[in-house]
N, C-alpha and C positions, 0 to 999 in steps of 0.2 A: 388509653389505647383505642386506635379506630375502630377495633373489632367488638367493643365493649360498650361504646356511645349510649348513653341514657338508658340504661337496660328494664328500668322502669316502666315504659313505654311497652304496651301491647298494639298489637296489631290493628285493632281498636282505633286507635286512634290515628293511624296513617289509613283506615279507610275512609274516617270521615273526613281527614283532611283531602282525601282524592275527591269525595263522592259531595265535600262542602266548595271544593273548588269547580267541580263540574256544574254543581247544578245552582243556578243563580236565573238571575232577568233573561238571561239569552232564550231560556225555555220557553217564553212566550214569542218566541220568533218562529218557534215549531210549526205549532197548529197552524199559522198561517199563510208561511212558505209550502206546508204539506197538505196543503188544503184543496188542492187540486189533483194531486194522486189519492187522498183520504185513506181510510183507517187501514185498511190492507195492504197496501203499496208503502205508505207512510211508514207500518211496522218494519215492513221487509228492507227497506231502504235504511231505517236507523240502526237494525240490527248489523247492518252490512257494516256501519260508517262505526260503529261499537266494533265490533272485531278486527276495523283495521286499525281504527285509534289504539284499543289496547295492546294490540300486538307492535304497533310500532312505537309506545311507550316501553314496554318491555326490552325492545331492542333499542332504547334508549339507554335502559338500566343496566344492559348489559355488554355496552361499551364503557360507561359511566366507572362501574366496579374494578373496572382495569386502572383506575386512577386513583390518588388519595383523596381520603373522605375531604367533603369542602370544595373537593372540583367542580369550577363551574363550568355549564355548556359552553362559553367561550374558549374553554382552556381544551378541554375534552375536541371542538371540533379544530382548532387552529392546529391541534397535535395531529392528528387523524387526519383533517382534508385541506388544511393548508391554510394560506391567511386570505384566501381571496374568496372562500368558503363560507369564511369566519366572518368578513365584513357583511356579506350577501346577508349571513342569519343573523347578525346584529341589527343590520336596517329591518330586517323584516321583521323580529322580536319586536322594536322599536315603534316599525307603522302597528301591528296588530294591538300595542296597549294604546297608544294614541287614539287609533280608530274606535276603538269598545272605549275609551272614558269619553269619546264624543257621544257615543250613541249613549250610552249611560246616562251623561248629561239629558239629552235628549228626549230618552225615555223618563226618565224622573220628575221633568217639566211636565210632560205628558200626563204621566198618572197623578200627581198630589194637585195639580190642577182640575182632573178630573173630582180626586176626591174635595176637593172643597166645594166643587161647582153640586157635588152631590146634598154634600152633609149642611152647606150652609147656603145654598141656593146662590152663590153671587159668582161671576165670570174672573177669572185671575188666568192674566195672558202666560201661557206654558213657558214663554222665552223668560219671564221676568224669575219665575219658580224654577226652571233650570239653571241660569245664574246662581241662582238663591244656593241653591244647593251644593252649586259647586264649588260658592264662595264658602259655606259650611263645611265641607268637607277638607276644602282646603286650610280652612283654619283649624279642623283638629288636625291637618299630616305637619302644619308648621309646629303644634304644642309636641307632637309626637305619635311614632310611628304607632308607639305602645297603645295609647290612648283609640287610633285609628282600631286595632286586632280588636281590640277589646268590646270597642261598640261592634265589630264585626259580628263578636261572640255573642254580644246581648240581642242582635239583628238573626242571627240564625235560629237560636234558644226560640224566640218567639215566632219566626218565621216556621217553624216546625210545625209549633201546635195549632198555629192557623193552618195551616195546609193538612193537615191530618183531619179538622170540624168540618174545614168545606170541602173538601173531594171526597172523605166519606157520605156525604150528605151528596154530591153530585153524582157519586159512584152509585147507588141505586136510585137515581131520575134520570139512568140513562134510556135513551131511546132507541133500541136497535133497528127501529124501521130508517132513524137518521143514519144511526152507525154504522149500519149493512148500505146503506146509500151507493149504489153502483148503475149511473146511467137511469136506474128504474129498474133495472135486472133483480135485486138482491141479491148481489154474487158480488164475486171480485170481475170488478170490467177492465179489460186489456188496453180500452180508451185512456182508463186514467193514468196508466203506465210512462207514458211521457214525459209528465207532468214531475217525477220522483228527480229528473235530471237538474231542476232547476232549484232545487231544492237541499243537493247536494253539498254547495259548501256552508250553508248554516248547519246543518248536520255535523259535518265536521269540527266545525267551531265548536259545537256543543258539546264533546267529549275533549275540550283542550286543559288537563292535566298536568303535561311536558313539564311546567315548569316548576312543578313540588320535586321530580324528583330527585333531584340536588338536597335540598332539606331531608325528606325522607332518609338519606342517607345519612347526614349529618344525624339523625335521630335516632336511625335504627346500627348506624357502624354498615358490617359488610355480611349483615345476618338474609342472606337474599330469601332465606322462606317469610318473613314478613315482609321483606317489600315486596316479593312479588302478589303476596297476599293481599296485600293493603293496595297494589294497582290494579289486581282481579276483582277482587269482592268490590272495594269501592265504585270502580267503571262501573261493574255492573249493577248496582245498586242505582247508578245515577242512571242506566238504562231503563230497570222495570219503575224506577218513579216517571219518565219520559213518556215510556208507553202507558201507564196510569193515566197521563197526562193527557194526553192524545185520547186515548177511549172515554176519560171525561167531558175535554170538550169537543171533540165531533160526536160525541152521544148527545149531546144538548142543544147543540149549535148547529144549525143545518148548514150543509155544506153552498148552499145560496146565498146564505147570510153573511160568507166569509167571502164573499164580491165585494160586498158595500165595506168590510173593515180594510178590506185591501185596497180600494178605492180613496179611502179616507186616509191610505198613508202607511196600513199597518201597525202603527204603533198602540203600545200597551193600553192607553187608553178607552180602543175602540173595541179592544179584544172583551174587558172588563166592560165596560159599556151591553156589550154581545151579553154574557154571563148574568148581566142582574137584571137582562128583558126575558132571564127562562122561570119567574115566578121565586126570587127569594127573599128574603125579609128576614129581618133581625139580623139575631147572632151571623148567620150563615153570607150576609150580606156584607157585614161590617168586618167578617175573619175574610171573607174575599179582598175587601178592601187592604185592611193590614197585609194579608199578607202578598200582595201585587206590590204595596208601596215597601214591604220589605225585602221583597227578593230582590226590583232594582236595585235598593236602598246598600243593599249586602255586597250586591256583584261591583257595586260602583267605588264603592269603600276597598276592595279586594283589588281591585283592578290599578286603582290611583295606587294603592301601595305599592303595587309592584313595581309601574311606570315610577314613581317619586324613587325608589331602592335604584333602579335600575341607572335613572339619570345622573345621581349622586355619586355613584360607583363610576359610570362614563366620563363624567365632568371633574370627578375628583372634589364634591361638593364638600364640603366639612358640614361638623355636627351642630355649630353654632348658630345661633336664631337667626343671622344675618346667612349666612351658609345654607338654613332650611327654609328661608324666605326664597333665596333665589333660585332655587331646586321643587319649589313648590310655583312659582311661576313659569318656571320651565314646562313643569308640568301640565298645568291648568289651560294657559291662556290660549294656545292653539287649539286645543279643542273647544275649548269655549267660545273663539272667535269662527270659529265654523260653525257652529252652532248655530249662533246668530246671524248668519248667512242663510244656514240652509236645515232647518231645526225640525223637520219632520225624517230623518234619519236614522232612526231606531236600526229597520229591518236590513236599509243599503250596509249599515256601518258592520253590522254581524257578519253579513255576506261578506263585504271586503275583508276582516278579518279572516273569515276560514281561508281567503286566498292569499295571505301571507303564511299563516297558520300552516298551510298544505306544504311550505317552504320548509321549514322550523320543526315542526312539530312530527311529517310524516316521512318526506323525504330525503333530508339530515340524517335524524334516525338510522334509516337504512343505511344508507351510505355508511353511517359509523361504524356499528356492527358491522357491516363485510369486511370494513377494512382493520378495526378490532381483532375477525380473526385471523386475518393473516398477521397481524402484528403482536400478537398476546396467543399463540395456538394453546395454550395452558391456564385459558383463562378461567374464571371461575360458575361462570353461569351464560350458556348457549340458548337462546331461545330454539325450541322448538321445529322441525321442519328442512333443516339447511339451509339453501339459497330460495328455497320458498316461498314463504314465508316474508325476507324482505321482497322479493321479488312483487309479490303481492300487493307489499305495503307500497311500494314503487306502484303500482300504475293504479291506485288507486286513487295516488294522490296525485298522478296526472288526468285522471279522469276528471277528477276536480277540479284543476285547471281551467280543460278542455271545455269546463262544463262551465265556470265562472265566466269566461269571456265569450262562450255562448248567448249566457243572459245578458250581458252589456251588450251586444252587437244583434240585439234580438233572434236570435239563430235558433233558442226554444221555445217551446209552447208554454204560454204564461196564463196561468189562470185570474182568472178577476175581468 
């Protein structure tokens, strides 16, 4: 029975599957998109892009429950907003995994290049290790998808406890003369305020959940105090580690210094580079390393899975090795041949995503729920607020927009 699904499952575990799906490689896109509003603009801004995410995951969930368990968001919005709806969130589902397994790519090249350049002194060009990787990963999603979760899981496990040695260890070397950094003032400066617009749709991207919650239901039936629980606690979980994040490195890293990494491209390498010129050694040097080359390592594996599900399911691919080869080049080869075009892409690839993301993830959403409740007035779980509420989630996510093609067309202030 639907209402019965896996009842063995605690709540537990749909937070970490919310709070494992948030927080990946994208995180290092943070500090350096918000490194021009800095730590007090930075906070207020992420908290802002947290409360619209979650709420419009929520009203995700609660169009979703009006359907049989296993509905996907195709089925859910062609019902509700019709099929010219449904194609618009297709494509842009479609660009937003495309774009993050480019930057993935990208970013992976980036860092295990760095690390070697570090641990073994010798230059190994990033395009040739971004390849490398993609071609490995690509060969475990041909042996199986199972194989892919699994390294997932052994990518997380370890990605934890490196992140828990070195941020504890960075969490008190913080420098609040840097962290307070305002102009020279020590205050929050009103200068830096401009600067949070440009920064706005990696923010976004960064709490992009949406597409657990299909599974989550599949797991939990149509029990809505754990899922909503599992998208509360989780989201925010991936919140206070964010901000963690951020007081860690603009407490170390002066906010001058994130000129030259933005300069240099942004990407992960230069961030990590930043980080082991603030005096660390050993242990504390070598869990930095692992766990930079684990978090890409984790989101890149997560991400391909989805795009590799997704294409398979679009194209009608079969499960046979011939069937998972040509769903696996589907996959791969367009981002990989961007890549090697244009292979310093990390931070652009994030950005462009949150601006499909803001399609999919924030504005859909809304839309469903409204029309959810005029179609379902009995239905089983309302979010909060009434027209509110999505209303909120609606112009937030055209603020984003507004804000995205701002930064293309130079229209904001950029820092670096």
């Amino acid at each position: 029975m639907e209402e019965n699904s896996n009842p063995k499952h605690s709540a537990f575990w749909g937070v970490m599957v919310i709070a494992g799906t948030v927080i990946g490689g994208g995180m290092f896109a943070l500090p350096v998109d918000l490194a021009g509003a800095w730590f007090f603009w930075a906070a207020f801004i992420l908290i802002i892009a947290w409360f619209s995410m979650l709420h419009s995951g929520l009203l995700l969930l609660e169009a979703n429950l009006n359907y049989p368990v296993g509905s996907s968001f195709n089925t859910i919005t062609k019902d509700l907003l019709g099929n010219t709806w449904n194609i618009v969130s297709g494509i842009t589902v479609a660009f937003v995994l495309y774009i993050l397994t480019y930057a993935y790519i990208s970013a992976n090249g980036a860092i295990i290049s760095e690390t070697i350049a570090i641990n073994m002194g010798s230059h190994v060009n990033p395009r040739i290790i971004g390849i490398c990787t993609a071609v490995f990963v690509a060969s475990v999603l041909w042996i199986s998808s199972l194989a892919a979760s699994r390294i997932t899981s052994l990518f997380l496990g370890i990605k934890i406890i490196a992140f828990v040695i070195v941020f504890g260890s960075f969490f008190f070397q913080v420098d609040y003369s840097i962290l307070r950094d305002a102009g020279g003032t020590g205050g929050i400066d009103a200068s830096y305020f401009p600067y949070i617009f440009m920064a706005m749709p990696v923010c976004l991207a960064s709490f992009g959940f949406h597409g657990n919650i299909p599974s989550l239901i599949i797991c939990y039936g149509k029990r809505k105090d754990k899922l909503i629980k599992s998208i509360v606690l989780g989201s925010l979980l991936a919140l206070v580690i964010y901000l963690f994040w951020l007081y860690c490195t603009m407490g170390n890293i002066t906010r001058e210094s994130f000129k030259e990494i933005i300069s240099s491209g942004g990407n992960v390498d230069s961030l990590v580079k930043s980080f082991l010129g603030t005096k660390q050694h050993g242990i504390i040097e070598f869990c930095l390393l692992v766990f930079s080359n684990l978090a890409v390592a984790s989101s890149f594996f997560g991400v391909t899975l989805g795009l590799f599900d997704y294409l398979a399911d679009l194209f009608k691919m079969d499960n046979s090795p011939s069937g998972r080869l040509k769903t696996v080049l589907l996959t791969f080869l367009p981002p990989a041949v961007l890549y090697l075009i244009f292979p310093n892409g990390f931070i652009y690839g994030i950005g462009g995503a949150g601006l499909c993301a803001t399609v999919w993830a924030v504005i859909i959403p809304a839309a469903l729920a409204l029309k959810a409740r005029k179609k379902f007035p009995d239905q089983m779980f309302t979010v909060w607020g009434g027209v509110l509420i999505p209303s909120i989630v609606i112009l937030f996510g055209v603020v984003v927009i507004l804000c995205w093609f701002g930064n293309v067309f130079h229209l904001l202030p950029r820092f670096g």
